[in-house]
Structure formats: structure tokens, C-alpha cells
GUVOPA-599719 format. One record per atom (N, C-alpha, C): chain; residue in three letters; residue number from 1; x, y, z; atom name. Coordinates in steps of 0.001 Angstrom, whole numbers, always signed. Example, Ala and Ser with C-alpha at 12.3 -4.5 7.8 and 13.67 -1.06 7.14 Angstrom:
<markols>
MARKOL   cadena   residuo   num        px        py        pz   atomo
MARKOL        A       ALA     1    +13190     -5690     +7800       N
MARKOL        A       ALA     1    +12300     -4500     +7800      CA
MARKOL        A       ALA     1    +13200     -3300     +7800       C
MARKOL        A       SER     2    +12850     -2250     +7080       N
MARKOL        A       SER     2    +13670     -1060     +7140      CA
MARKOL        A       SER     2    +12900       +30     +7870       C
</markols>
This chain:
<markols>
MARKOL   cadena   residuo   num        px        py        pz   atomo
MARKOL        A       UNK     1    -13814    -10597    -12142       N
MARKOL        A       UNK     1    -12461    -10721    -12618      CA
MARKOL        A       UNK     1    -11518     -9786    -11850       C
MARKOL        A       UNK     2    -11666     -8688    -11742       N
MARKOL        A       UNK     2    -11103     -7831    -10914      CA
MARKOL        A       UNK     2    -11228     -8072     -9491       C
MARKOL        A       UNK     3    -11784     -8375     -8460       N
MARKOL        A       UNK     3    -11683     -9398     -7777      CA
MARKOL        A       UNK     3    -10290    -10650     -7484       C
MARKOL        A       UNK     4    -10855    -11041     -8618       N
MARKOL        A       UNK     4     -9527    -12410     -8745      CA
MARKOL        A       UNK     4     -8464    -11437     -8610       C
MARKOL        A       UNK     5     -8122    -10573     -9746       N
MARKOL        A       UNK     5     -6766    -10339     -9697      CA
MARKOL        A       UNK     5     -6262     -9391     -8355       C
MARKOL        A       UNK     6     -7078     -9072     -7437       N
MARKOL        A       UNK     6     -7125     -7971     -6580      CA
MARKOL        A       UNK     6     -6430     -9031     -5482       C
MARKOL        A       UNK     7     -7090    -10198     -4981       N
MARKOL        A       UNK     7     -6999    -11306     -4024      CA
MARKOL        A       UNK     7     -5636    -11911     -4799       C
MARKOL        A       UNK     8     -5290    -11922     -5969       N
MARKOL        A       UNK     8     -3994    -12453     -5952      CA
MARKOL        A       UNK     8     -2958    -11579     -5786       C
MARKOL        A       UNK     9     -3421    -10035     -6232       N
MARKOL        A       UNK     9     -1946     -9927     -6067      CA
MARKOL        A       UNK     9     -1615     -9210     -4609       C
MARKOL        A       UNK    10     -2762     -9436     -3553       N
MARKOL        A       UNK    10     -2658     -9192     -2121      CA
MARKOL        A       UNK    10     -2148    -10779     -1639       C
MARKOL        A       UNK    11     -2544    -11914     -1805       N
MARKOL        A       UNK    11     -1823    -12808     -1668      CA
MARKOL        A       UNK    11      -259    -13094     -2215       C
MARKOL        A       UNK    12      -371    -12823     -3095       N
MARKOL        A       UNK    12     +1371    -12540     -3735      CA
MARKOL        A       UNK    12     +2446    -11400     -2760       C
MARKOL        A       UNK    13     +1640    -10283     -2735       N
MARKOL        A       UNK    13     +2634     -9255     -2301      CA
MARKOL        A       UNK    13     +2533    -10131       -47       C
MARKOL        A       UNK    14     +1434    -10684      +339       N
MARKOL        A       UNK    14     +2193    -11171     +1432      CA
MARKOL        A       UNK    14     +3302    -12420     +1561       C
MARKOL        A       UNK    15     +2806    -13359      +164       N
MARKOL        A       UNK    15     +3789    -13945      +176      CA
MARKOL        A       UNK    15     +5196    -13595       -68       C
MARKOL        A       UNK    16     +5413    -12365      -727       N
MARKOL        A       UNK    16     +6553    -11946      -815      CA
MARKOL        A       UNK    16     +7016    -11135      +499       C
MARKOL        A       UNK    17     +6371    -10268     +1391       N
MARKOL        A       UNK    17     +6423    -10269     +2432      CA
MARKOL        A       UNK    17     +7051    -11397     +3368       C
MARKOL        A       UNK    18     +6560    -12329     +3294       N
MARKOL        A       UNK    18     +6759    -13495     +4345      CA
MARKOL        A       UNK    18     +8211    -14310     +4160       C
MARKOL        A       UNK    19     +8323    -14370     +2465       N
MARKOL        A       UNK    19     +9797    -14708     +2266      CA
MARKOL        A       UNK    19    +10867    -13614     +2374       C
MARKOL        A       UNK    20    +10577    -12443     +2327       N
MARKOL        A       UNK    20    +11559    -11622     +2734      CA
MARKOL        A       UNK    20    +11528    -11288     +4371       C
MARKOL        A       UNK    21    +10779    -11499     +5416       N
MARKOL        A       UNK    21    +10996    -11872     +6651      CA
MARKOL        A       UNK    21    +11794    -12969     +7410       C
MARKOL        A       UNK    22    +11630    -13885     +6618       N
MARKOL        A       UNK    22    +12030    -14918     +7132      CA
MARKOL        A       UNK    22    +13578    -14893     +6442       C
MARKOL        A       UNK    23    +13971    -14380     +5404       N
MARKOL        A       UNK    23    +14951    -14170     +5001      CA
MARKOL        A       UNK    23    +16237    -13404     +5771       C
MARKOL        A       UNK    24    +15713    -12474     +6291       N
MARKOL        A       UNK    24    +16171    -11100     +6908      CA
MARKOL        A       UNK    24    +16906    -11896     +8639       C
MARKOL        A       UNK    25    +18175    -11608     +8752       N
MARKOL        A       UNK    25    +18585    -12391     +9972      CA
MARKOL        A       UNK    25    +19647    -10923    +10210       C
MARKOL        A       UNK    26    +20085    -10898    +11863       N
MARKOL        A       UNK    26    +20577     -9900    +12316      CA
MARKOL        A       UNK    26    +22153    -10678    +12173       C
MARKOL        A       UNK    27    +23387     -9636    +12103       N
MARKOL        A       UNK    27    +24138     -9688    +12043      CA
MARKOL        A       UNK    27    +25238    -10891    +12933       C
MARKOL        A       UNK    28    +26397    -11395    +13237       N
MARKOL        A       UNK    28    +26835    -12576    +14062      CA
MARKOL        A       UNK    28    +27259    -11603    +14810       C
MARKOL        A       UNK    29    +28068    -12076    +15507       N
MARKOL        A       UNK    29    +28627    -11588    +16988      CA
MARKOL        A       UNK    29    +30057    -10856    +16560       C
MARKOL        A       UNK    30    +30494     -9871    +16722       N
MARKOL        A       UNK    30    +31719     -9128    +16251      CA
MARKOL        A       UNK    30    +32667     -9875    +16496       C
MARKOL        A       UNK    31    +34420     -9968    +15844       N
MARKOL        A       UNK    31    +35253    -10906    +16778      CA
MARKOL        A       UNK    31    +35731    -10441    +18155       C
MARKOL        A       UNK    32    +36507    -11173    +18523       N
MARKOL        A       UNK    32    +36896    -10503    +19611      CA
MARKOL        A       UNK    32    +38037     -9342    +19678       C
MARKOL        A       UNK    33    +38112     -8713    +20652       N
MARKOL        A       UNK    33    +39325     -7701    +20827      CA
MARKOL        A       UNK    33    +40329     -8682    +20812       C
MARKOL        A       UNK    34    +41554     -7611    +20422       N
MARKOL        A       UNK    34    +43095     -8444    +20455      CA
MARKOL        A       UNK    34    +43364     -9115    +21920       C
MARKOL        A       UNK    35    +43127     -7020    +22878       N
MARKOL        A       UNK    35    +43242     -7266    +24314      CA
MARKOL        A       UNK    35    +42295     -7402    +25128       C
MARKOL        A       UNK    36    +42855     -8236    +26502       N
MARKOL        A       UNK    36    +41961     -8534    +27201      CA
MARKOL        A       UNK    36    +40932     -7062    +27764       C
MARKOL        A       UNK    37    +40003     -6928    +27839       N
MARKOL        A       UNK    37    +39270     -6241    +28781      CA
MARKOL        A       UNK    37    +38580     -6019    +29538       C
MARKOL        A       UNK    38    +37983     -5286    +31008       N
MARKOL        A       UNK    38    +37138     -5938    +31663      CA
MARKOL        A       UNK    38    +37945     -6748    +33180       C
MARKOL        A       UNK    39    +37339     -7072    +33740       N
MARKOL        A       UNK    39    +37823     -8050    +34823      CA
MARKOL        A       UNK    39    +37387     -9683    +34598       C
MARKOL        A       UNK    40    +36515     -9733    +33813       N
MARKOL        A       UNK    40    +36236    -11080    +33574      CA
MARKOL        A       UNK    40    +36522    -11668    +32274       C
MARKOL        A       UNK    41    +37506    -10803    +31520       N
MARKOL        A       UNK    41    +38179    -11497    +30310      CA
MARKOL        A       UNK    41    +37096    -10997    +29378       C
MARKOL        A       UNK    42    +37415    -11521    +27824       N
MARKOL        A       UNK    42    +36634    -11319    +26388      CA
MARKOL        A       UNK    42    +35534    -11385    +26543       C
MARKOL        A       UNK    43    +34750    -10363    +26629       N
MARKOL        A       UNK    43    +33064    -10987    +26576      CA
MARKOL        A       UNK    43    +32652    -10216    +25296       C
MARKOL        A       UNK    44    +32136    -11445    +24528       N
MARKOL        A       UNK    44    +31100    -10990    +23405      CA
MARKOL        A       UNK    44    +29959    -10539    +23171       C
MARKOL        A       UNK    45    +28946     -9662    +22797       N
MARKOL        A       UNK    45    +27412    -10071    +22706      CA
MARKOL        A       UNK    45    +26944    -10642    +21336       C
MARKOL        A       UNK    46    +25575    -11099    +21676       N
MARKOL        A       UNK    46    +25026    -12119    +20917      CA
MARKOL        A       UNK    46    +24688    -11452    +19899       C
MARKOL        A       UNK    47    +24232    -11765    +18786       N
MARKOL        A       UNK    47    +23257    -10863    +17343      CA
MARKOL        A       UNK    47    +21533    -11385    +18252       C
MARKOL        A       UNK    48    +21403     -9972    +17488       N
MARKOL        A       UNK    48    +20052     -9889    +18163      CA
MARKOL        A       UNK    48    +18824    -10227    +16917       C
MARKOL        A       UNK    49    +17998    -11507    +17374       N
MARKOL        A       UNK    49    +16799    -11716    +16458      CA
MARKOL        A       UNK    49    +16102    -10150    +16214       C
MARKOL        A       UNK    50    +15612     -9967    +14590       N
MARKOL        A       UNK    50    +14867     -9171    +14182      CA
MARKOL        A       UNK    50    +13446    -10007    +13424       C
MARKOL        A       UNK    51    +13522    -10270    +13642       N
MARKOL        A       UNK    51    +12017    -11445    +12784      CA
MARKOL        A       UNK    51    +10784    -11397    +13106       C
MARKOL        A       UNK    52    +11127    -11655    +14932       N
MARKOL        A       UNK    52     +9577    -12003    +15577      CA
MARKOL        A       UNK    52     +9400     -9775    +15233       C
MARKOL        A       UNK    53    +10027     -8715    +15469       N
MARKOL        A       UNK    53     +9068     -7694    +15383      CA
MARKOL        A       UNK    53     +8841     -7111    +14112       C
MARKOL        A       UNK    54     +9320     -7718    +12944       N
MARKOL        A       UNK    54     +9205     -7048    +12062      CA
MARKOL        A       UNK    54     +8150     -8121    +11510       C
MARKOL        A       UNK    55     +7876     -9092    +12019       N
MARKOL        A       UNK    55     +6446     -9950    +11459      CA
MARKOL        A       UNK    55     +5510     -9663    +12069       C
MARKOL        A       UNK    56     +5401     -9076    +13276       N
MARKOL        A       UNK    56     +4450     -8407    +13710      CA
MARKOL        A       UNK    56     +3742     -7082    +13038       C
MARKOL        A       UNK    57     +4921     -6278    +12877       N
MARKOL        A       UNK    57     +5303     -5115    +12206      CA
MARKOL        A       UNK    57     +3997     -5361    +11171       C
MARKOL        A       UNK    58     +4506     -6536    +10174       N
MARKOL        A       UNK    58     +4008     -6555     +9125      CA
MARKOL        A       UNK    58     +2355     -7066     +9063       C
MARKOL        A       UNK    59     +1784     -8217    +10405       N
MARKOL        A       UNK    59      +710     -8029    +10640      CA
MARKOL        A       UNK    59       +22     -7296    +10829       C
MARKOL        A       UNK    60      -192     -6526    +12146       N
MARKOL        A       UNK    60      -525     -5453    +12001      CA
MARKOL        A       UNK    60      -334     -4411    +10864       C
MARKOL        A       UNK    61      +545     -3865    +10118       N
MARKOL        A       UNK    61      +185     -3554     +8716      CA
MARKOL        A       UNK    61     -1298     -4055     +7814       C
MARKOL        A       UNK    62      -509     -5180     +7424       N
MARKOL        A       UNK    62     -1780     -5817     +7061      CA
MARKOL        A       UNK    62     -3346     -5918     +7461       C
MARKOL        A       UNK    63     -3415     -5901     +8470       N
MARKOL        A       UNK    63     -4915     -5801     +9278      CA
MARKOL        A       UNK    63     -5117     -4425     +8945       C
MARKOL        A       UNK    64     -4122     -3543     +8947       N
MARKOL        A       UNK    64     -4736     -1800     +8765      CA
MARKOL        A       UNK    64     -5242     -1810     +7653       C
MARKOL        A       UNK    65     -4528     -2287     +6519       N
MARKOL        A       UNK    65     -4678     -2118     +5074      CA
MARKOL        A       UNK    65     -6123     -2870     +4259       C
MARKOL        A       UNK    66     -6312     -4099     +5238       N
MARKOL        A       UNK    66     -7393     -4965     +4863      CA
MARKOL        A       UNK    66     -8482     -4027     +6014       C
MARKOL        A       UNK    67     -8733     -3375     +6991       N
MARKOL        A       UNK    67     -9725     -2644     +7606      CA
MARKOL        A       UNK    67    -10127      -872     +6515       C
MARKOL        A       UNK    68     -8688      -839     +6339       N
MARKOL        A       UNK    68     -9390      +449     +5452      CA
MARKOL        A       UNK    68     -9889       +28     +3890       C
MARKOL        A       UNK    69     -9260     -1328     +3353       N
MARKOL        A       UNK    69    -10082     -1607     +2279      CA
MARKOL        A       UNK    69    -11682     -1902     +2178       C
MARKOL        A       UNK    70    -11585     -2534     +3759       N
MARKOL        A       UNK    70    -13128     -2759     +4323      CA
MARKOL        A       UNK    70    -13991     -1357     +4464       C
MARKOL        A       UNK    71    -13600      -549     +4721       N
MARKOL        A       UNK    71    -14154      +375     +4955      CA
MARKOL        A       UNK    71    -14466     +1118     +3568       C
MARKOL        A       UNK    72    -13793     +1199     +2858       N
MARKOL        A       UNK    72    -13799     +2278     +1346      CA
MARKOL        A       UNK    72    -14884     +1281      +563       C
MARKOL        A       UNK    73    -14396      -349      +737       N
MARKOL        A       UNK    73    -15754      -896      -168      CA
MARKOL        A       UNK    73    -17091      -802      +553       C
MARKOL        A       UNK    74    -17333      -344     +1960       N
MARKOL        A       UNK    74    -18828      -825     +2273      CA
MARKOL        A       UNK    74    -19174     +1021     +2381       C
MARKOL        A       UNK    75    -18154     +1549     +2139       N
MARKOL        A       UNK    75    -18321     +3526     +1514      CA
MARKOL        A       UNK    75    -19118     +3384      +562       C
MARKOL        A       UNK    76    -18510     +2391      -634       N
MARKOL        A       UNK    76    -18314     +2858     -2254      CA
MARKOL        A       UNK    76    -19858     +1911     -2261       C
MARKOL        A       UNK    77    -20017     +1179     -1756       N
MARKOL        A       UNK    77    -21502      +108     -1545      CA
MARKOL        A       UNK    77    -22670     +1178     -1308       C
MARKOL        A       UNK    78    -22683     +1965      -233       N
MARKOL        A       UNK    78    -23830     +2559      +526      CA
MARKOL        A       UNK    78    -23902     +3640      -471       C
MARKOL        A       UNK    79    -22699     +4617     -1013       N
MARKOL        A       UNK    79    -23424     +5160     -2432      CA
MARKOL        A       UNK    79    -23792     +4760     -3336       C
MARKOL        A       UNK    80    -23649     +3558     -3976       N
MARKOL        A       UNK    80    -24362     +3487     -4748      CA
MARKOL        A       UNK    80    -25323     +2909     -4922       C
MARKOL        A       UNK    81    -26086     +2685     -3865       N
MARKOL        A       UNK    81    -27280     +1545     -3541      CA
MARKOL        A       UNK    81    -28155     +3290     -3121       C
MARKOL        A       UNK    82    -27773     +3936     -2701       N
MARKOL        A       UNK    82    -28570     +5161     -2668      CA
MARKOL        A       UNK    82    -29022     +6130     -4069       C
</markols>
């Protein structure tokens, strides 16, 4: 039973992870200046994607968190089989 609820609420908390990634978008492009500036007139820059590194971000997380859980259960295993 503990089990079950362990696997759901690690499945829950990535699904909530995953909708708040995909949620998360970087800002639009500022407007423009009144005056011209520059030699080649108004230039804007773009908003910059944040998604692809903060889903990475969050993989890797995850792999740490599921390797040290791996590790503490095959700990908590070898004592007590001794």
C-alpha cells in the first residue's frame, strides 16, 4: 500500500511539474523606441524560449532523486536481510 501511494504521488508531483513547464513562456518583445536608433532603424529582440532548459533542468532532477531513492532502498534492503 505504501508503495501505491509513494508511485502516485511521484507520478502526480511530475505531472504537475510537466504542466507547469509547459505553462511557463518567456516574456514578448518590448515595444519599440519613440526614436529612431542605430544606423539601421528600430531593431527589436525576440523573447527568448525558457522550456527546452528548464525541462531538462527538471529531468535530470528527477533521475537524481529516483538514483538516490535507488540507493537508500537497496541500503535499507542489505540491512535488513543481515
Amino acid at each position: 500500500m505504501k508503495i501505491k501511494i509513494k508511485l502516485l504521488t511521484l507520478v502526480m508531483s511530475l505531472g504537475l511539474l510537466v504542466a507547469i513547464n509547459s505553462s511557463s513562456q518567456a516574456q514578448g518583445p518590448p515595444p519599440p523606441p519613440t526614436g529612431g536608433h542605430g544606423s539601421q532603424g528600430n531593431q527589436t529582440g525576440g523573447s527568448a524560449p525558457i522550456g527546452g532548459g528548464s525541462a531538462i533542468l527538471l529531468l535530470l532532477a528527477g533521475a537524481y532523486a529516483s538514483g538516490k531513492l535507488l540507493r537508500s532502498k537497496k541500503s535499507d534492503l542489505s540491512i535488513l536481510q543481515q
